[in-house]
N, C-alpha and C positions, 0 to 999 in steps of 0.2 A: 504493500500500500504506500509504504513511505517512496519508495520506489519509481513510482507510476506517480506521485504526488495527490493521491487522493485523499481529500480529507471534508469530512461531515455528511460522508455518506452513510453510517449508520443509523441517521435521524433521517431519513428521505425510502420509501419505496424507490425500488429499481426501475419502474417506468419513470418516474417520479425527474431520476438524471438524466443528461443529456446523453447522446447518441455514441459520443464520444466515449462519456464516463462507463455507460454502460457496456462499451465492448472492453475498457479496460478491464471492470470487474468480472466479466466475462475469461477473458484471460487469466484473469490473477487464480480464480476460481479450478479454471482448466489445468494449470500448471502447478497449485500449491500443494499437490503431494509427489512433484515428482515423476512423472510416468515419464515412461520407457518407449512408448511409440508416442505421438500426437498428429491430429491430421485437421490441417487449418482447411479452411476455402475464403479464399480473398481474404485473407488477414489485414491487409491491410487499407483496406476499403472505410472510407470515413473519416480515417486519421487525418490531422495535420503532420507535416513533414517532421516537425519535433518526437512529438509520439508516436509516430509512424520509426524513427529510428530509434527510440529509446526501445521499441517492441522487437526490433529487428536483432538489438543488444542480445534484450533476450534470448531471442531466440537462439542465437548462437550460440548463445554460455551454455542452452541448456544441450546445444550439439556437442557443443566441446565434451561434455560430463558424459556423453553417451548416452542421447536419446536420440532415437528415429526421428526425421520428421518429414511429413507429405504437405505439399502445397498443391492444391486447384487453385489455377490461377492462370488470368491471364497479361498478366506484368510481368514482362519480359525484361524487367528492369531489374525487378525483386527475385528474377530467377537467377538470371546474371549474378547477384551479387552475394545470394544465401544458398544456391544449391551446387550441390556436386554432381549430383545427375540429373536425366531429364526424360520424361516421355511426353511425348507431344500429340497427342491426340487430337484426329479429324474427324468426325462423322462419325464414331465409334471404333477409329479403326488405329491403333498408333503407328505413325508414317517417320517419327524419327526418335530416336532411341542412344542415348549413352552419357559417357560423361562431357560435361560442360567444354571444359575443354580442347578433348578431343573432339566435339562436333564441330568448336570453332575454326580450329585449325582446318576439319576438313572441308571446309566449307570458304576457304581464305583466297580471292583471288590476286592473291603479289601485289597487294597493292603496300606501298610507301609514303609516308610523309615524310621529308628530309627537310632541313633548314641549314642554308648555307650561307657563310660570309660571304667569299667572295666567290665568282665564275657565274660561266651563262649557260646553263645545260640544255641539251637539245636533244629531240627524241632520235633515237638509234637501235641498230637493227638489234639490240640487248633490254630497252627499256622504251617504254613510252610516257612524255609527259601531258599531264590528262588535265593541270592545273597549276597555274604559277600566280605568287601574292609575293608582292614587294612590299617591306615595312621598314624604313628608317636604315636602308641600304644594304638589307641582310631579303634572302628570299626564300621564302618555302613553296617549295615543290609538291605536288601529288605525281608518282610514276606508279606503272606498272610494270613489272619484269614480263618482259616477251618467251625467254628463255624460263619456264617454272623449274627447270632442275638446276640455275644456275642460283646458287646457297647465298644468304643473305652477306656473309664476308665475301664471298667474290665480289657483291653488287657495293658492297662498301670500297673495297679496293679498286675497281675500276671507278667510283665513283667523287674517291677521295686522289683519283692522277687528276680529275677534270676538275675539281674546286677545294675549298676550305669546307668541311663539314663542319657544324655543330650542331646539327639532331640527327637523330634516325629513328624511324618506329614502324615499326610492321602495323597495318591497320588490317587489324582480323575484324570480321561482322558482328554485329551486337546478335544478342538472339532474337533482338524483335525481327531484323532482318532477314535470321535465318527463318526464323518462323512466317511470315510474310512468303519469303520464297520457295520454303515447301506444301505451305498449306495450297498456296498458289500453283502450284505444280500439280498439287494434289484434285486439286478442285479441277483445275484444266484435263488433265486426266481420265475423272469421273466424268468429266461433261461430253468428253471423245467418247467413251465407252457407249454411253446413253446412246448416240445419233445413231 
């Protein structure tokens, strides 16, 4: 309770608080003895972004300790950032399946954000660039590797003969993306089957 910041809610019926207070005590309720599986749906639906991460807290300390936990959800945000795996389920049917990680990676099209002092890069038969921004005489780049087997230290060394680096960052897909692109695959799919 001290936790969640609730306080004078045992002189009020539970209808009585707001929408807010009551999914807290909802929670608090859910979690104060501990269990070993839990299974939210939309956990986070309602909150403000303050309680919305003080809940998120939670929830991970209580993963750390070793408790299971299942989200229904379609916050691709909150999947992203509190699960280790994923099933993604279309129509009753699950269409993509594993860890977090690994579906981002597999799912990654070579894409780079680079930011460079000096040079003027141009696309080549090794990369392509998709976006250039000039800020206060330093420039970031978006490329794409043409070559996907050529490894991101080749693309750094070939790309550190042609200018001054100081960034590099591989841009893998969020999962809203991924999810977007397979639901949408999936649904294109279904709709060919149909005709």
């Amino acid at each position: 309770l001290n936790k969640f910041d609730i306080k004078g809610w045992e002189k009020k019926k539970i209808e009585e608080l707001s929408k807010g207070m009551q999914q807290k005590i909802q929670f608090i309720t859910t979690v104060m003895h501990n269990p070993k599986l839990l299974i939210f749906d939309e956990p986070f639906s309602g909150f403000d972004p303050v309680n919305a991460n003080l809940l998120k807290q939670e929830i991970l300390e209580m993963r750390d300790k070793g408790a299971t936990i299942i989200f229904s959800t379609h916050n691709m945000g909150s999947v992203e950032e509190l699960c280790d795996e994923i099933s993604l389920i279309n129509r009753s049917h699950v269409v993509l399946q594993g860890e977090i990680n690994n579906i981002r990676e597999q799912h990654k099209k070579h894409l780079f954000k680079i930011e460079v002092q000096r040079g003027n890069l141009q696309s080549n038969d090794l990369y392509e660039i998709l976006e250039t921004k000039e800020r206060h005489a330093n420039f970031t780049y978006t490329l794409r590797k043409r070559n996907a087997q050529m490894s991101n230290n080749e693309l750094i060394s070939l790309l550190t003969q042609q200018c001054q680096l100081s960034g590099f960052e591989e841009i893998l897909p969020t999962m809203n993306e991924i999810f977007i692109e397979t639901v949408g695959e999936s649904a294109l799919k279904e709709n060919t089957n149909i005709k």
